[in-house]
N, C-alpha and C positions, 0 to 999 in steps of 0.2 A: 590612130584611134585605138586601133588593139591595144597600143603599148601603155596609154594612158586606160582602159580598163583591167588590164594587169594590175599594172597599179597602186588601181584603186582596191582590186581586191585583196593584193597583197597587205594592204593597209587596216582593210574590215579584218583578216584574218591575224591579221598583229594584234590589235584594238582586242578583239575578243579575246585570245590567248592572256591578253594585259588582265581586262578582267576579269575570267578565271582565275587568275594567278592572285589577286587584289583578293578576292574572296577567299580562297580555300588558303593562304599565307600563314603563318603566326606572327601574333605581333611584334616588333624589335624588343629586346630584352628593355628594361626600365630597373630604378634604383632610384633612393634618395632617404631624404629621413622620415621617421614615424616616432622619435623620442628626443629626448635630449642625448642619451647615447645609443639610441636601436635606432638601425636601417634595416632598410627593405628592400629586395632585390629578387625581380618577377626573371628568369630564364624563358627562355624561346619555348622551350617544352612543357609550359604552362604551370612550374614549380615557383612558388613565391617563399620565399624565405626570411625570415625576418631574426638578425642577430644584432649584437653587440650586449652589452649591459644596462640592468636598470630596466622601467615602465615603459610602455606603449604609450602616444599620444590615447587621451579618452575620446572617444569623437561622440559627436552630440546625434539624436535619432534620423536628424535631418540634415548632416553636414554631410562632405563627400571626403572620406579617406584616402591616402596619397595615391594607391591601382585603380582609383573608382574610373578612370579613362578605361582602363583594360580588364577589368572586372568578367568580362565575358569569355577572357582568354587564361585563368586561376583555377587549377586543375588540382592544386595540393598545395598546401601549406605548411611549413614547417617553421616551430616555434624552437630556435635556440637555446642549449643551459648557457644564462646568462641573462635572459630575458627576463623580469621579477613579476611582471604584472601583461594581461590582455588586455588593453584596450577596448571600452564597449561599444559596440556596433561596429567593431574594427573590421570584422570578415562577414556583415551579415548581406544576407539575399546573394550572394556571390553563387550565381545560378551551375556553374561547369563544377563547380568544387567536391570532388568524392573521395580524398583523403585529410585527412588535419593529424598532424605529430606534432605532440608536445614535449618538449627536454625536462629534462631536471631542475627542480628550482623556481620552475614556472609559478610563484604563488597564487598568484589570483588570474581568474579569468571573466573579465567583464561583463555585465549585463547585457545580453541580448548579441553576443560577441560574434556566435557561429546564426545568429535566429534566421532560420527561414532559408537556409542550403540547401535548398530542393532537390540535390543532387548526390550529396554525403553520404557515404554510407559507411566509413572507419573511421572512430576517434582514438588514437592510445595516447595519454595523458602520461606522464613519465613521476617519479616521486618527489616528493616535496610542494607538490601545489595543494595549496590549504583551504581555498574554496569555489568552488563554482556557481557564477553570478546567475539572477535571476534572468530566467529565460534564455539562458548562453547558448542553446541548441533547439530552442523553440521550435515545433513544426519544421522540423527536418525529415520529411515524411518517411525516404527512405533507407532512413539511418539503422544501421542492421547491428555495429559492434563497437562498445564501448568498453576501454578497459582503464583503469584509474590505478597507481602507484600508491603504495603506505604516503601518510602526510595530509592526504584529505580526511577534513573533518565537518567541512557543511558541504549542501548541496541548497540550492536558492530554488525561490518559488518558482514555478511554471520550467525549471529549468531544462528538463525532456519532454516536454508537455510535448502530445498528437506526435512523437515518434512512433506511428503505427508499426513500420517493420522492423522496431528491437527487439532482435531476439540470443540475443549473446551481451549481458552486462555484468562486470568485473567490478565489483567496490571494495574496498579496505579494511581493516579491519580499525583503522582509525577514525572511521567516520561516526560521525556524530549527532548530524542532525540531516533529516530530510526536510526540505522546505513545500510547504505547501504543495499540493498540483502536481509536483516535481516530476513525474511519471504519468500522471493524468493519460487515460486513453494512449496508455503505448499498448496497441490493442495485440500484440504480434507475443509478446513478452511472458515467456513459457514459468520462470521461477524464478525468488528470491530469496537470497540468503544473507541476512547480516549478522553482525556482530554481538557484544555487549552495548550495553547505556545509552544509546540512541534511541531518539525522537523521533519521531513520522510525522508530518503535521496535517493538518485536515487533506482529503482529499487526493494524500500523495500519490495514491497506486489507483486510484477509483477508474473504473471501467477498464482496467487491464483484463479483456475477456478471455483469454488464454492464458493467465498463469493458474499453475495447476499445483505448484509448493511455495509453502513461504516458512521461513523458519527465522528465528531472532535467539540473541540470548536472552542474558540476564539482564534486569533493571530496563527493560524496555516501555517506552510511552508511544502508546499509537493515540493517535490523531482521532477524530471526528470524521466518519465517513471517509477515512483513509483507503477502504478497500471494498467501498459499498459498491452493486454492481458489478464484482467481479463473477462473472457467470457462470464458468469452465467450473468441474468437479477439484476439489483444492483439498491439500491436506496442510494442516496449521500447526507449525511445533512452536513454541514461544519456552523460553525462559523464565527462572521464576523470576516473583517480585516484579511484574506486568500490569502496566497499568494500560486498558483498553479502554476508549473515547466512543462516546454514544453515537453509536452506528458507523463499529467500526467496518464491522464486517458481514452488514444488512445485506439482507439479499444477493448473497454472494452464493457459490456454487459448493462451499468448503463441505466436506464428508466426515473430516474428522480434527478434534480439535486438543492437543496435549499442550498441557502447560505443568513444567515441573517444579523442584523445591521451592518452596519459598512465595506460594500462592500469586493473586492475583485481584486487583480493584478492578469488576467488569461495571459498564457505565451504562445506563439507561439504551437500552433498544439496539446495542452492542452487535447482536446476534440475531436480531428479530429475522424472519421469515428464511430464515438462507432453510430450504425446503427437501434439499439433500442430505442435512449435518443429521448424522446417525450417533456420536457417539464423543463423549465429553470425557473427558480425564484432568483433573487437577491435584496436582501431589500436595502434601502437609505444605501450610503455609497462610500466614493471615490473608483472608479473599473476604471480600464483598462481590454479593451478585446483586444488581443495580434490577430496578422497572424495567419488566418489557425487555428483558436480556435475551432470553430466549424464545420469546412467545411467536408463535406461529411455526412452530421450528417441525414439521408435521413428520418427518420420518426418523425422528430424534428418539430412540433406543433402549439408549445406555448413557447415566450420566451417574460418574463417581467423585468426589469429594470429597479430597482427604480432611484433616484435623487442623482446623484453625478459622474455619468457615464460622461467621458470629451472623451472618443478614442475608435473607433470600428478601428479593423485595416485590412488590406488587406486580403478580401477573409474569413474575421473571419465565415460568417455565408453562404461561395459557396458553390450552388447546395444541399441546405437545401431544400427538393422540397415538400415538403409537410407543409415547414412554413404558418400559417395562421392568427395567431393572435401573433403581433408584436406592442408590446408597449415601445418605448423609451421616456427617460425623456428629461425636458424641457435642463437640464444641456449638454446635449450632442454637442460636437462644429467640431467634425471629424468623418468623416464615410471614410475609407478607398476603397483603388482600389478595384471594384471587391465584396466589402463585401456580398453585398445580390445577387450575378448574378447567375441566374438561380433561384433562387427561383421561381415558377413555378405559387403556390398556394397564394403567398400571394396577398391580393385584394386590400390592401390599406396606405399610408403611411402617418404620419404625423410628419411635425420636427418642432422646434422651431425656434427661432432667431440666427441667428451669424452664421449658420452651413456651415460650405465645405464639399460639396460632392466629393468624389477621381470621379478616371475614371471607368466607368462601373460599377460604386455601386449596380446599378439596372437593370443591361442591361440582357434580354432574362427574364425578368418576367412577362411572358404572360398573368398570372391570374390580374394585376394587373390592375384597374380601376380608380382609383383616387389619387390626390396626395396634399397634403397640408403643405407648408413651411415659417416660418415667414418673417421677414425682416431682409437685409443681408445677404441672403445665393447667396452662392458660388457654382455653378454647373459644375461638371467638364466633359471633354468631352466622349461622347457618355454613360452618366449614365445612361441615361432609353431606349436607342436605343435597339428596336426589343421588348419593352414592347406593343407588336398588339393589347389587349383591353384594354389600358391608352385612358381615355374618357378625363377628366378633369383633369383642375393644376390649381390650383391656391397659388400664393406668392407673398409675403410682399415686399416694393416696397424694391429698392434699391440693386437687383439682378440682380448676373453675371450669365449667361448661356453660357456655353461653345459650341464647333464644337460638332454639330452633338447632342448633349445632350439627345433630344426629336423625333431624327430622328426613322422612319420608327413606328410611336407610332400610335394608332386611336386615337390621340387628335383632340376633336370638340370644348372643352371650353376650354380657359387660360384667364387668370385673375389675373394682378399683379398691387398690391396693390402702393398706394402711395407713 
C-alpha cells in the first residue's frame, strides 16, 4: 500500500513539473514563406526575421498571417535588405513585440503593418524606404523611439496616431509629405524639426501636448488644424514662402512665432486664441494675413512685418489687448473690418500711401494717441470710433473719411496734407 502511494505521488509530482515546464517553455522555432521570395523564420528567443528578396505577402485586416499560431511568443522583428515591400497588417496586435529593424531597401511599409503593438517601444527604419503606410504604427501606445534613414518621402494618414510615449523622433530630410492625423495626440513628443517643401496635412501634429519647438524650412504647407491644441509653451521657426491652413496653430501654447525671407499666405483663424503668443516676426516677402489669424491672441506684444505685406484681413489682429508695438510696411494697401478693434494698448499708428481702412479697423482702441497716414487713404466708417485718447491725425492730402470715422475720439489736432 505504501508503495503504491509513493507512486502515485511520484506521478502528481512529474505531472506538475510537466506543467510548469508547458507553460513557462518557448515555443519550437517555426519558418515557412511570407512571399513569393521572403521567408520567415521565428527563433526560440522570440526573434522573428523575415529575409530573402522582393514583397511580403499583403494580408487582409481579418486574415491570419503565417506566426499568427505564435504571435504571443514575437519579441522583435527584423526586416532584411532585400526585402522591397511590408506586408499590411503583417505584424499588427503582435502583443510581446518591443523591437522592429528595418534594412535597407525596405520601400514601403504597409497599412496598419506594426498597428496596435502595445508593447513596441524602438522603430529604426534603415535608408531607402520611400513610404510609410497609413496607420503602420497606429496606437502603439508605448512607442518611445523612431528613427527613419534618407529616402523617405511620405508618411500616411493616422500613421503614429495615439503614440502617447514618443518622445525621440528622427525624420529625413527627404521627406515630403505628412499625411493627415500622422502624429495625432503623440501626447509625450517634446519637438520637431523638418526640412524644406513639405506638406503637413490637416490634423497631423494636433494634440501633441508637449511639444515645445517646431521648426520647418522653406516652401512649407501646413494643413488645417495641424497643430490645433497643442497646449505646452512652443516656439515656431517656419521658413519663408509658408503657407499656413486655417487653424493651423489655434489654441496652441506657441510664445513666439518667426517666419523668414520670403513671407508667408497665413489662412483664416490660423492663430486664433493661442493666449500665450507675445510676439510675431515676418521678414520681407509677399504674405497675406487671412480673418481671425490672430484674434484673441491676448498677450500678443510685438508684431513686425516686413515689405511685401498687401492684406490684413477682417478682425486678423481683434481684441489682441496688450498689442503695443506695431510695425507695418510701407507695401500694405488693405486693413480689413475690424482688424485691430479693441486693441486696448496700442499707442500709435502709422501707414503709408494708397491704404483703405475696412470699418472698425481701429474702433475701441483706447490706448491710442496718435495716428499717421500718407496720401490717398481710404477711411472707412467708424475706424477709430470710441479711440477716447486719439490726440492727433495727421494725412496725406487727397483723403476719404468716412461716417463717423473719428467719432467720439479726444482729437485736438488734424492735419491733412496736400
Amino acid at each position: 500500500m505504501k508503495t503504491i502511494r509513493k507512486w502515485f505521488g511520484f506521478v502528481l509530482v512529474l505531472a506538475t513539473v510537466l506543467a510548469i515546464l508547458t507553460v513557462t517553455s518557448f515555443p519550437a522555432a517555426a519558418s515557412g514563406a511570407c512571399g513569393d521570395n521572403a521567408v520567415w523564420d521565428l527563433a526560440e528567443d522570440g526573434m522573428l526575421t523575415i529575409s530573402g528578396t522582393g514583397p511580403m505577402t499583403e494580408y487582409g485586416s481579418n486574415s491570419k498571417f503565417p506566426w499568427y499560431a505564435n504571435r504571443s511568443a514575437v519579441k522583435a522583428v527584423v526586416i532584411e535588405d532585400g526585402i522591397t515591400t511590408i506586408g499590411a497588417n503583417a505584424f499588427k496586435s503582435l502583443s510581446a513585440l518591443t523591437e522592429v529593424t528595418i534594412g535597407d531597401g525596405v520601400e514601403s511599409i504597409g497599412a496598419n503593418a506594426f498597428d496596435s503593438c502595445s508593447a513596441l517601444k524602438t522603430v529604426s527604419i534603415g535608408e531607402g524606404t520611400i513610404s510609410i503606410g497609413n496607420s503602420a504604427f497606429y496606437n502603439c501606445t508605448v512607442l518611445q523611439s523612431v528613427s527613419v534613414g534618407e529616402g523617405l518621402t511620405s508618411i500616411g494618414t493616422s500613421a503614429f496616431s495615439t503614440c502617447k510615449a514618443l518622445t525621440d523622433l528622427d525624420l529625413p530630410e527627404s521627406l515630403e509629405t505628412i499625411g493627415t492625423s500622422a502624429f495625432y495626440y503623440c501626447s509625450s513628443l517634446p519637438s520637431v524639426e523638418l526640412g524644406d517643401d513639405i506638406t503637413v496635412g490637416e490634423r497631423a501634429f494636433q494634440n501633441c501636448s508637449s511639444l515645445t519647438a517646431f521648426s520647418m524650412g522653406e516652401n512649407s504647407v501646413i494643413g488645417k488644424d495641424a497643430f490645433k491644441s497643442c497646449s505646452d509653451a512652443m516656439e515656431v521657426e517656419l521658413g519663408g514662402n509658408a503657407t499656413i491652413g486655417e487653424s493651423a496653430f489655434a489654441s496652441t501654447g506657441i510664445n513666439t512665432l518667426t517666419i523668414g525671407e520670403g513671407g508667408a499666405a497665413i489662412d483664416t483663424k490660423a492663430f486664433q486664441s493661442c493666449t500665450k503668443l507675445a510676439s510675431v516676426s515676418i521678414e520681407d516677402g509677399e504674405t497675406a494675413i487671412g480673418a481671425n489669424a490672430f484674434d484673441g491672441c491676448s498677450a500678443l506684444k510685438t508684431v513686425s512685418i516686413g515689405e511685401g505685406l498687401t492684406e490684413l484681413g477682417a478682425s486678423a489682429f481683434y481684441n489682441c489687448k496688450a498689442l503695443t508695438n506695431l510695425d507695418l510696411p510701407e507695401s500694405l494697401e488693405t486693413i480689413g473690418t475690424s482688424a485691430f478693434y479693441y486693441c486696448t494698448s496700442l499707442s500709435s499708428v502709422e501707414l503709408g500711401d494708397d491704404v483703405t481702412i475696412g470699418e472698425r479697423a481701429f474702433n475701441n482702441c483706447s490706448g491710442l494717441t496718435s495716428v499717421t497716414m500718407g496720401d490717398n487713404t481710404v477711411i472707412g466708417k467708424e475706424a477709430f470710433k470710441n479711440c477716447s485718447n486719439l490726440k492727433t491725425i495727421e494725412l496725406g492730402g487727397n483723403a476719404a473719411i468716412g461716417e463717423s470715422a473719428f467719432a467720439s475720439t479726444g482729437v485736438n489736432t488734424l492735419t491733412i496734407g496736400e
